[in-house]
N, C-alpha and C positions, 0 to 999 in steps of 0.2 A: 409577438415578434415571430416571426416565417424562421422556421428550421437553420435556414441554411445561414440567413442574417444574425441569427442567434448566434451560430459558432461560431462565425466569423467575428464576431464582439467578443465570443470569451477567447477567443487565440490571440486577439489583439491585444486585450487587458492583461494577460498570462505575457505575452512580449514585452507587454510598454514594462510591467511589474519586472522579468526578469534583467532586462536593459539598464536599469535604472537603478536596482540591488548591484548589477556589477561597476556600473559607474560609480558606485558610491564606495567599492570595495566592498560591500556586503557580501558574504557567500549565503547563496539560496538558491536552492534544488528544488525543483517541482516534483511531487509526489502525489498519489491516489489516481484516480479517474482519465483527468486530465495527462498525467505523467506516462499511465499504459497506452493511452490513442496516442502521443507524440512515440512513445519508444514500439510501438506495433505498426512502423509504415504498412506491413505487406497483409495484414488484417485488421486495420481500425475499420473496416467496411463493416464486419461483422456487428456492431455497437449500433450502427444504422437499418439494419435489417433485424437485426431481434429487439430495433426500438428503447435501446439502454436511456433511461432519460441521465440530464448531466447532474452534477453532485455539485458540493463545491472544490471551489480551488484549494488546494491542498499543499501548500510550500513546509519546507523544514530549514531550521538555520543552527546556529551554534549560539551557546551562549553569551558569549564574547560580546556578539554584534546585536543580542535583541533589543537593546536600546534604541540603536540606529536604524533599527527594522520598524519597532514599535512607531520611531516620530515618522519613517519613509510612510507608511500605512497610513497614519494621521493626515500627513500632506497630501493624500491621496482621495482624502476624504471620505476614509473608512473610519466607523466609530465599534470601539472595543467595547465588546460582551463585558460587562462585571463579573458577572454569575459565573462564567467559564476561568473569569480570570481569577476570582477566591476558589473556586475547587480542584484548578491543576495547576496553582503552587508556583508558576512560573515555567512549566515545562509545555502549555500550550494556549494558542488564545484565538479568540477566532473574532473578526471583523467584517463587520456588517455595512452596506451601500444599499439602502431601502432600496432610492431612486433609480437606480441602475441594476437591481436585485441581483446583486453578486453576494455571495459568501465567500470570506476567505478561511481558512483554517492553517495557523503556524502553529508547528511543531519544533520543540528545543532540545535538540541533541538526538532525540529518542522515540517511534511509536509505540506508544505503553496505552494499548489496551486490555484486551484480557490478557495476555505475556507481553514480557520485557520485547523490545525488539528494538537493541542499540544503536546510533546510527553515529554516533558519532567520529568512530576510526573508519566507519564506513562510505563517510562522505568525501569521495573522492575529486580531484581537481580537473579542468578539463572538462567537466559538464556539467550542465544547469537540471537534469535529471538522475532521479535515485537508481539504482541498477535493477536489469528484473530481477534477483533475485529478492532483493526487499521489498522490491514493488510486490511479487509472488508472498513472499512471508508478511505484509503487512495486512491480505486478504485471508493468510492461512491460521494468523495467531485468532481470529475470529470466532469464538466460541458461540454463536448462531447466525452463522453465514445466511447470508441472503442470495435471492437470486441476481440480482447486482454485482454480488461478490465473484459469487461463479462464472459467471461471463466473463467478468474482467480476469481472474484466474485464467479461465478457458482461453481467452486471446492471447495473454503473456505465453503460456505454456505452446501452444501452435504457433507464436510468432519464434520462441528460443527455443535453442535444443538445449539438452540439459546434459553440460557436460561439468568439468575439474576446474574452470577459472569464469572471471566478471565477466568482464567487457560486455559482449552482447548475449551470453548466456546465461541458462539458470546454473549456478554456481552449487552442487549437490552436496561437496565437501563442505563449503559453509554453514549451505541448510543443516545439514548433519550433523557437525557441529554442536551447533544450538539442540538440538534437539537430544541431543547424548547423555546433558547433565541434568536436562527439565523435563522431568517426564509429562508435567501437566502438557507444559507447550506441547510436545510430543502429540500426545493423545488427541488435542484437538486438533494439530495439524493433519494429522494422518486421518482421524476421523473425517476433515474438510477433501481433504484428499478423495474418499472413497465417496464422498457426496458430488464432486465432482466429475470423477470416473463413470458413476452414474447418469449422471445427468444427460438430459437431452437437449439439452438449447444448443450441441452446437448441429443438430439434424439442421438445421433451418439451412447453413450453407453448404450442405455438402457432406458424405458418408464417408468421402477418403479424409478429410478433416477430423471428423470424431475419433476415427481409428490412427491417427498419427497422434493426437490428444491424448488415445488412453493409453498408447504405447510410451510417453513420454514422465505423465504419471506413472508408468510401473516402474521406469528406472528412476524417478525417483525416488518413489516408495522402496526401493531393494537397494538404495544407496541409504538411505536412511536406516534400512534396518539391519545393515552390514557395519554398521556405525562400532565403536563399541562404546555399551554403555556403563556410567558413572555408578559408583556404589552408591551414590544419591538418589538416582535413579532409580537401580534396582531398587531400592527401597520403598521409595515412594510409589512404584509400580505394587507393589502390595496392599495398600492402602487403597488406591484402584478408587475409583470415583466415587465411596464412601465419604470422602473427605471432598469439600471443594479444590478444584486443582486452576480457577483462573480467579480476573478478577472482573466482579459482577461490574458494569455499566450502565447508567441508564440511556434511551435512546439520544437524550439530550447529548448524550456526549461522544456518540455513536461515530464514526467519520464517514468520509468518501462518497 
């Protein structure tokens, strides 16, 4: 299938899917991949030019409604993973469309990869997308980020400025937050962070883009670390990467 006819099929399946959740009263937000090219109007070009290939579709719901998610999905003629479904407990499930090689992946309440990353006070009303801010921390709790990750990081952060509330920004008090009482989180955040700041992928468009990018990361990073941190923290901060601090995955279960 030609590029352009491709996406044009998954924006339409991502439609007919979110249409159809709110007709039903389902609440469902689109999240991962998919959810940073709709919430980066003024950069999803970059995705195109550094050749990001697409992921799966990535939605989150609440637990209330997975039932009525699970038969929506069915009707749809997606057939659920077992394997996924006996190893994450009911907190996520991913469904499969050979013929149409879609992947879906729903997520319940919560992204819980290598850190906790709650979402369920988080899921706000008013839109069918996750905020960047979680879109940003569901790339940064990533304890071996990919070059996937970083791009998509990379556009979030050049598309938001990082200020004190949601709406259309990276929200630095939240991040910080999270990060105050977990030092693991912490630690991998910040280390994703500095791999980031690094990086080159975003030369490909442009040198005033990189330099707005790493300006953006710093005030992240110095809102984070202006935080103050938990006596749990500090603690655990001593213990220091002797001890595992996420939780291991295998790629099988890897997302985005």
């Amino acid at each position: 299938m030609e590029a352009p006819k491709a996406r044009r099929y998954r924006d339409q399946e991502i439609d007919t899917l979110l249409r159809q959740a709110q007709s039903l009263g389902i609440p469902l937000w689109l999240a991962g991949y998919e959810a940073i090219r709709r919430s980066c109007p003024n950069f999803c070009f970059a995705f195109d030019t550094l050749q990001r290939p697409d992921g799966d579709i990535d939605i989150v719901s609440v637990r209330e409604h997975r039932g009525a998610l699970r038969k929506m999905l069915a009707a749809f003629g997606y057939g659920e993973d077992q394997q996924i479904l006996l190893a994450e407990e009911g907190t996520r499930y991913v469904y499969v469309d050979m013929a149409r090689a879609v992947v879906i992946d729903l997520f319940i309440d919560e992204l819980y990869f290598c850190h906790p990353l709650e979402l369920r006070r988080r899921l706000f009303s008013g839109t069918q997308i996750l905020s960047p801010s979680d879109l940003l921390l569901s790339k940064l709790q990533i304890r071996e980020i990919s070059q996937r990750d970083v791009t998509d990081a990379s556009v979030l952060l050049l598309e938001h400025p990082v200020t004190e509330s949601d709406d259309t920004a990276i929200n630095a008090s939240y991040i910080s937050s999270l990060m105050s009482p977990d030092w693991g989180f912490w630690y991998t955040a910040t280390q994703n962070l500095r791999v980031i700041h690094e990086s080159n992928a975003m030369d490909q468009i442009g040198a005033n883009h990189r330099a707005t990018l790493q300006g953006r990361i710093r005030e992240l990073e110095q809102a984070i670390a202006r935080a103050p941190k938990t006596w749990r923290w500090r603690t655990r901060r001593w213990i220091g990467t002797r001890m595992i601090w996420y939780r291991r995955v295998s790629p099988r279960t890897r997302m985005f």
